[in-house]
N, C-alpha and C positions, 0 to 999 in steps of 0.2 A: 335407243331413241336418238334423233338427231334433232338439230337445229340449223337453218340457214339464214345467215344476213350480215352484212359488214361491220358491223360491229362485235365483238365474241361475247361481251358480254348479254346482250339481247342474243342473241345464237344460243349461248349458255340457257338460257332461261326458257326459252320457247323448246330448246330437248327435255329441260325440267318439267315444263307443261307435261309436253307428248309423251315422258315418261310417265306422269300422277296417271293422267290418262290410262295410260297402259295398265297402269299396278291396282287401280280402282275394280276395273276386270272381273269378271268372275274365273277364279281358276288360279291367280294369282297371288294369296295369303301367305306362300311361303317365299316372297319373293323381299330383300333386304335391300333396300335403296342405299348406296353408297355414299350419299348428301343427304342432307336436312331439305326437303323438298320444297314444304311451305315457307322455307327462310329463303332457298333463292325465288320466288316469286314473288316475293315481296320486295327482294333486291333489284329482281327484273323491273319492276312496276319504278324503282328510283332510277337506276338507268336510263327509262324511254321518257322521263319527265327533262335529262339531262340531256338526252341525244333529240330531243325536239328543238331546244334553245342551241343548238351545237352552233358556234362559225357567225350569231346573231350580234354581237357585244362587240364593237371596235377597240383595237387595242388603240394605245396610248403613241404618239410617233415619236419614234429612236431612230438614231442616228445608221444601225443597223438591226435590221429584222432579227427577232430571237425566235428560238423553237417552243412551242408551247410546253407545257409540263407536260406527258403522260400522265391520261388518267389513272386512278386506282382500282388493278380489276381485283374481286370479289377473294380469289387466292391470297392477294399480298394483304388486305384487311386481314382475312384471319390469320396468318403467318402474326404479322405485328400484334394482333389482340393477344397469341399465346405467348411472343415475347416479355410485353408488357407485365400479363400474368406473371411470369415466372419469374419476374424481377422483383414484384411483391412478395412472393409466398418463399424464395428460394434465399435464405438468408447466405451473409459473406463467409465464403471459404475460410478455413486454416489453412490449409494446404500442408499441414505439417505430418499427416495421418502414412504416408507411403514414407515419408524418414524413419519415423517409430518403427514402423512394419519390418522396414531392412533394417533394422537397429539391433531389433528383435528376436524376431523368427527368420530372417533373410541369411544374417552376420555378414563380418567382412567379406568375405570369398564364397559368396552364396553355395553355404551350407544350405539352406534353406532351398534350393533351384526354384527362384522364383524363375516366371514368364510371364510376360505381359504383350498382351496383343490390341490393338486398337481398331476399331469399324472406321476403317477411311472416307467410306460415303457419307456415313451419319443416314440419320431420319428425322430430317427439318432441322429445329434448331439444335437436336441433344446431339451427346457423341456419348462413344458404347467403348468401354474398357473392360478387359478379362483378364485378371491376375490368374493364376496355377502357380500355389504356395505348399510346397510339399506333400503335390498331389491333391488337393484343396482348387477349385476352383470357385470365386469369387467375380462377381458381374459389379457394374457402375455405370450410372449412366449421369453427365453434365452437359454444359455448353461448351466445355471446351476440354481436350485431353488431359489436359491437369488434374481439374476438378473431378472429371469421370474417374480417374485412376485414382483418386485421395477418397473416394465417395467407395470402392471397393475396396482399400486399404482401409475403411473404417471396417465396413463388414469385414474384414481377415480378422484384425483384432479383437473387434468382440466376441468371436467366432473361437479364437485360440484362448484368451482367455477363459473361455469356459469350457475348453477344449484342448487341453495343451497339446502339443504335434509334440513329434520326436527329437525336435532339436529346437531347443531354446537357449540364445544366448545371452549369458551371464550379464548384466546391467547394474551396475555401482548403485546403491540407493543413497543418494543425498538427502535423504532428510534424518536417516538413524545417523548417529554420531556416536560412537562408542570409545568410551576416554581410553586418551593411549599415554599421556603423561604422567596419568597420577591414576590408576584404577583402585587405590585404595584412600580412602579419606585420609587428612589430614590430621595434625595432631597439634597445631599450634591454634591460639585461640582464631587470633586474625584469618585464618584459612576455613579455619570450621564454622565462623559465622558467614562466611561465601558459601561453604557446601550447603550449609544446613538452608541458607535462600536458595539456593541452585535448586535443589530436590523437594522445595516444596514448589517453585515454579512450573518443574517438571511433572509433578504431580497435579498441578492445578489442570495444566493444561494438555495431561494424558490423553481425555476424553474429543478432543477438537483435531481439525485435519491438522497436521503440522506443517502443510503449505503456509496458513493462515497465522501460525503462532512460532515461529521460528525468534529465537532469540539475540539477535546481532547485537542489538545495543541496549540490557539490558539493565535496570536499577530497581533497587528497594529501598525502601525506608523501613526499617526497623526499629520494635520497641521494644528497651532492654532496661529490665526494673532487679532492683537487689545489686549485690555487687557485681563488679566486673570480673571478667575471666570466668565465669560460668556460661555454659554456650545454651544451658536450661533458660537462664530468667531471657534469653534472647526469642523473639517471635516478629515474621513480616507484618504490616499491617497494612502498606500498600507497593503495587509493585507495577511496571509497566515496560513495556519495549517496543521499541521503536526509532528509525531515522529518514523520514522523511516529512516535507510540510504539503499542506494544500496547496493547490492550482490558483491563483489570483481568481480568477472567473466563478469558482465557489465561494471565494470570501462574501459572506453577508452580515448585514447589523442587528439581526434577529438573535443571535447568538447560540445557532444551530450547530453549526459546524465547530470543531477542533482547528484553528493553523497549524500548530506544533505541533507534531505528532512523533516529536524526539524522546527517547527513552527516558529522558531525566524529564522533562516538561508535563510530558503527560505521567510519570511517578507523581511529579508535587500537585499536581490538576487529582490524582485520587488520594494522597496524603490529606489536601484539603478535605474532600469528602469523609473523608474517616473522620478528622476534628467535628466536624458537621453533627456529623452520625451521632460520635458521643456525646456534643453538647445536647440534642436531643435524647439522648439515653438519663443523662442529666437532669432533663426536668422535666422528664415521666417519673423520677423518683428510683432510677434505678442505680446500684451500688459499684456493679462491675464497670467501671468508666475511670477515666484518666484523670478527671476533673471532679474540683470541689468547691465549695462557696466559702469565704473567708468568715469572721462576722460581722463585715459591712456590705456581705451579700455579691461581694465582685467574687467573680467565676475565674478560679486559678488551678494549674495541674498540681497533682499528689506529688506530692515529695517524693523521692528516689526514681522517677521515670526519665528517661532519656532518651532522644530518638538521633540513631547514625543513617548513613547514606552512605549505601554499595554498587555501584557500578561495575559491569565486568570489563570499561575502557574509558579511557579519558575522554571527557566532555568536546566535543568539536567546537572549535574557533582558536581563542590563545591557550587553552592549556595545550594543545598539540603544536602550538608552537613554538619548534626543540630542535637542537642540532642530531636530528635524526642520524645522519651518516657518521656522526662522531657514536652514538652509540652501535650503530649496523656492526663497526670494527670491532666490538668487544664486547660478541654475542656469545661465545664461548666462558669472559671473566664476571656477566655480569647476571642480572638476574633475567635476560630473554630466555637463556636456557638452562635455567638452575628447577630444580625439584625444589618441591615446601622442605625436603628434609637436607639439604643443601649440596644434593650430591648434582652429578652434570649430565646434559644429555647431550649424545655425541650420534649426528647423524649422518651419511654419507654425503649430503648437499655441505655442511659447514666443514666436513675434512677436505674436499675440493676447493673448497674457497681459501682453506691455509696454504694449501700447496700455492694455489694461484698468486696470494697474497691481497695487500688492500687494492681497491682502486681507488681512481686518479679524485683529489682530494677537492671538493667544491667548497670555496667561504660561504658560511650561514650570515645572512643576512639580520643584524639583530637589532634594525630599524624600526621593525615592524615587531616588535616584541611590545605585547601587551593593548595593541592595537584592537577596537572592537572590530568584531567580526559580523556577518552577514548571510544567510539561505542565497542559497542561488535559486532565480525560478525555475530554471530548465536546465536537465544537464547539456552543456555546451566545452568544446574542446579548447576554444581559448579561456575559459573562464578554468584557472589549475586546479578548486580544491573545491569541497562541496561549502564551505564559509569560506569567505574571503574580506580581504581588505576594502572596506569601500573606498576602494578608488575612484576620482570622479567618470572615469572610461569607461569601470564596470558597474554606474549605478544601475542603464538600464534593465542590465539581467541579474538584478538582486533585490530580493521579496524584503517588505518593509517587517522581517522579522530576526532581531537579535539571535545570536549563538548561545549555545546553552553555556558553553563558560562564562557571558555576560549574565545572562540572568542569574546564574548562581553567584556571580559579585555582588549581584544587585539585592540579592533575598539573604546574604549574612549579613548586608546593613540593615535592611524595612522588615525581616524575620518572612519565613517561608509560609505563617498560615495565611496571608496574602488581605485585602484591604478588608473585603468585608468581617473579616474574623478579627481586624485589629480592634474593632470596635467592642467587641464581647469579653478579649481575652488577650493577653500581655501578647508580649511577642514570641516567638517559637525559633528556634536554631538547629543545626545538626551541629553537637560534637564533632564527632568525627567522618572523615571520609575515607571509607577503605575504596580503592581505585586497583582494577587488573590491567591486563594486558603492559603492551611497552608505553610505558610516558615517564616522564622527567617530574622530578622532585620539585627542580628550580621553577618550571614553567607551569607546575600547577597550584605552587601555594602564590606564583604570580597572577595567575589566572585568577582565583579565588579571593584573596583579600591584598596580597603585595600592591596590585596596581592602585587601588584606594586610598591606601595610608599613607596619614598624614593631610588625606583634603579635610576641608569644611563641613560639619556638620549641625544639623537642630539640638538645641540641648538634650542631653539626654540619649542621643543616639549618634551610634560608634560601628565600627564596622568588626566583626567579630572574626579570629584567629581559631579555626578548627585544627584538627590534629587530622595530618594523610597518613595514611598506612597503604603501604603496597602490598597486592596479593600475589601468590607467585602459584596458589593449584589452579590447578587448568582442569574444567567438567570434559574437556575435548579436546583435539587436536587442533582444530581453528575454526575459528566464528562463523558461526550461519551467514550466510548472503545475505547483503540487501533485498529488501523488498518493501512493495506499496503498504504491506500489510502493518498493523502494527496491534499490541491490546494493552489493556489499564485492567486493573483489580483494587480492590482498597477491601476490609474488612466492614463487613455490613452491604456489602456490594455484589454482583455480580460480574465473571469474565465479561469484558467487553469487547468484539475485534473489530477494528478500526482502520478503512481503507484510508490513507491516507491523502490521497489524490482529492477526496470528495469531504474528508472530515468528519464522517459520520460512520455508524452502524451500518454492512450493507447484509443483504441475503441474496446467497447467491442462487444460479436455476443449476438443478443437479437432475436430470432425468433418472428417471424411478429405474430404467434397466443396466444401470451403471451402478447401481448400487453396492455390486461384488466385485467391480474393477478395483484393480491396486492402484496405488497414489498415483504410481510414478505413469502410468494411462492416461491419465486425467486430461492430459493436452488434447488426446485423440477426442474430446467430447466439446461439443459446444457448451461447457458448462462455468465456465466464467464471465459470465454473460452478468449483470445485476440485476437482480429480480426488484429488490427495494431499498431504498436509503431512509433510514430513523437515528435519528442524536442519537448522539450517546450518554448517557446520565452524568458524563462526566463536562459534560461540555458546558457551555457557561450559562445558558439558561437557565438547563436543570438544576446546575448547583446553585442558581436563581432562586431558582422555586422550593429547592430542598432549606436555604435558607430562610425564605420566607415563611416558611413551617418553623423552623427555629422561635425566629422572631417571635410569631405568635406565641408561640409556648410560654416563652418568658415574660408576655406581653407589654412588645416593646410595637413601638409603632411600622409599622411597611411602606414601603416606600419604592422609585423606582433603583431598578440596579445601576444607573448611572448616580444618581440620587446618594445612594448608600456608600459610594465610591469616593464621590466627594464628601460626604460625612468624616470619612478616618482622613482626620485634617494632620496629624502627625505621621503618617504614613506617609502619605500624598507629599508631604513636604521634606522629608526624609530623599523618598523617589525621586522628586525631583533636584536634590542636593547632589543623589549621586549622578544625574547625566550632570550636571554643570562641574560634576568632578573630572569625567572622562573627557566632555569639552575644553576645560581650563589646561589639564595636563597634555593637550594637542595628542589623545588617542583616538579621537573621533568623534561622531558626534550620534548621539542615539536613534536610531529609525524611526521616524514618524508614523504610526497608524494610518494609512488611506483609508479603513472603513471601521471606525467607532460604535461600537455594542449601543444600540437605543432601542431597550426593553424594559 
């Protein structure tokens, strides 16, 4: 069928016509129109309403004549409607999926004989990729050669995965760790109460991906009843890991989200909740609990209990601030590379280093000793260390949230069960702190109580001297990476994993046919994506609400949580004794809250 008239789009439409015409027919049923018929005569019919008015409407007078716009004929419409489409429905590349593939099954010197060929015309807007992966042939199809080749690099790997080829290469798993220092426990007490947290940590969190539960920065709190140097009367009661804070833009006053999501912060955020827990165990009338009623009815803990605090690294801010390179030199004499049973380990990186001798010697600066410290909001390359000095240059890029070596200053003077609990029940301390990895003796009992003593305090309250123990076994060779990720546990509670970026529980989207992919694939899947964010029980609401359940039991009155806050008027005044301590002594001045909990 044809069409004649100077226009193509009426041209178009009137061979539409004389085509329906044709195909209406008898004799004609088997006959498949290669367009939508009834769509372009409908298009026709907008055309001749526009080419009636054509050349009628005066333009506006310029200085020089312009070319009018070409119209849009009826091809370029649909071309753009399926671009549109497919910007909707087509979510954003990885691009990471053809790395894996040569990682993989490719190897360095393409054992694998990949080949990959590209359709140079396309058809419209996709483009057409063909991997040939050890005889395997693989198709993709994107908008652009990248993504077609990453979109058939996905299909290889799922395909080998469940199909293994004949040559697969060897890939390091980072997430098993298998102890190379010490593969047999220890025998000193201080060490076997690290092991015995280590393996139950381990054990909690067997059942979970270990992308999500990786242990960098790790602490427990433990309750240890009957005498000392028995590693029986010793048990966790809460535990948590983690090193990273919230994003400013999820902070809110609801009291939803976690800021801290540092190992030690979030430890004492489910410490509190175990106290919680108990006091309700308490006055259900049940016996196994930590707490007893005097006989003027105040609620006080049992005699012989005690609670320490284990970390596998010194707390970031001033406890790590140490003349590092004075000890890097006497890694050999001192305990970086000592066994728990005191013998040495000698490896080929520290014999090169004797030969070589030390390097060139930099003075530690020991001005900034004891200085509070500060969250950076974003990692940035001028800003050196992940806490820093609030210097006035670097306030803009640091989060109005104290280092955990500050707040553990702050919680040997005001006691660690925290405001709301001063009101129910004395105050709470840790004994002792066992502390792993390399840190300095001097900078962490400075860190801890040296920097305070001697300031001013409310009657009655004093800034309390714990005992450091260093650990020297090692569960590994070296500390898990950073990550967003972090979790809390407390007794009475459940695991909790906690993205830290957002402060909250997330769930993530894991498509059902990945379900027998190994860990270390996991990139190749769009499956980190966040399906849902939920608090976390530990966060300050719930521990709201979990108190207000308290409250009632003992029926005491409710109130709101700012309310409650300013109630423990000894606390409160304690707290505020020690910023005007670290103010006075010109180490800083404490970070102000930009967004205050009003629930």
């Amino acid at each position: 069928s044809s069409g004649i008239n100077a226009e193509y789009g009426i041209a178009k439409g009137l061979a539409a016509q004389d085509a329906l015409t044709y195909i209406k027919a008898p004799g004609c049923d088997d006959l498949r129109p290669v367009c939508n018929v009834f769509e372009e005569m409908n298009k026709m019919e907008t055309i001749k309403s526009h080419q009636e008015n054509y050349g009628t409407k005066k333009s506006k007078p310029a200085p020089k004549p312009k070319r009018a716009p070409a119209k849009t004929t009826f091809k370029r419409q649909e071309l753009k409607a399926d671009t549109n489409a497919a910007k909707q429905t087509t979510p954003a590349p990885t691009l990471v999926n053809f790395q894996l593939l040569k990682q993989k099954y490719v190897g360095h010197n393409n054992e694998g004989e990949l080949i990959q060929t590209f359709n140079p015309a396309g058809t419209g807007p996709k483009r057409t990729c063909v991997l040939i992966v050890q005889g395997h042939v693989f198709k993709g199809d994107g908008a652009t050669d990248k993504i077609a080749r990453d979109v058939a690099s996905k299909e290889a790997i799922i395909y080998f995965e469940k199909n293994p080829p004949q040559f697969v290469q060897k890939m390091k798993d980072k997430t098993a760790r298998e102890p190379i220092y010490d593969r047999e426990d220890p025998d000193d007490y201080v060490n076997l109460l690290y092991c015995k947290a280590w393996k139950f940590a381990v054990e909690l969190t067997k059942d979970h991906n270990q992308v999500y539960v990786r242990k960098q920065n790790l602490a427990f709190v433990l309750k240890i009843y009957g005498p000392d140097q028995n590693i029986d009367n010793a048990e966790v009661v809460a535990m948590a890991s983690g090193a990273k804070i919230i994003s400013p833009e999820y902070m809110s006053p609801d009291g939803f989200s976690i800021n801290d999501c540092g190992g030690e912060s979030l430890c004492i955020r489910a410490f509190r909740r175990y106290l919680v827990n108990q006091l309700i165990s308490l006055s259900k009338g049940y016996k196994e609990t930590i707490f007893r009623r005097n006989p003027f009815g105040r609620i006080m803990m049992k005699e012989g209990y005690k609670f320490v605090f284990v970390t596998n690294c010194s707390p970031m801010g001033d406890a790590k601030n140490f003349d590092a390179q004075f000890y890097n030199a006497l890694k050999n004499k001192q305990f970086f590379n000592v066994k728990h049973d005191g013998s040495e380990l000698k490896t080929d990186v520290l014999k090169k280093k004797e030969k070589k001798g030390p390097g060139p010697r930099v003075p530690f600066d020991t001005s900034k000793c004891g200085m509070l410290h500060q969250y950076r909001k974003m990692a940035l390359d001028h800003v050196p260390d992940q806490c820093v000095v609030p210097e006035p240059d670097l306030q803009p890029f640091l989060s109005p949230i104290a280092a955990p070596s500050a707040k553990l200053a702050l919680r040997n003077v005001v006691g660690f069960q925290g405001a709301l609990l001063s009101t129910l029940i004395d105050n709470i301390y840790f004994s002792e702190f066992y502390v792993g990895r390399a840190f300095d003796d001097v900078a962490m009992a400075r860190a801890l109580y040296g920097r305070l003593q001697g300031s001013k305090f409310p009657a009655g309250v004093s800034i309390k001297v714990p005992e450091i123990h260093r650990l020297t076994w090692k569960p590994s060779r070296m500390a898990d990476k950073t990550t967003i990720y972090g979790f809390a546990w407390c007794e009475g509670c459940h695991l909790d994993v906690i993205r830290a970026d957002i402060g909250s529980v997330i769930e993530m989207i894991k498509p059902a046919d990945i379900s027998s992919i190994s860990e270390d694939m996991l990139r190749a899947y769009d499956s980190r994506e966040i399906k849902s964010a939920s608090p976390s029980q530990f966060c300050s609401y719930n521990y709201y609400e979990a108190f207000t359940e308290l409250l009632k039991a003992l029926s005491k009155t409710v109130e709101s949580y700012s309310k409650l806050k300013k109630s423990a008027a000894t606390y409160q005044a304690a707290k505020q004794a020690v910023y005007n301590a670290f103010q006075q002594k010109g180490l800083g001045k404490w970070p102000k809250k930009t967004i205050i909990p009003n629930f």
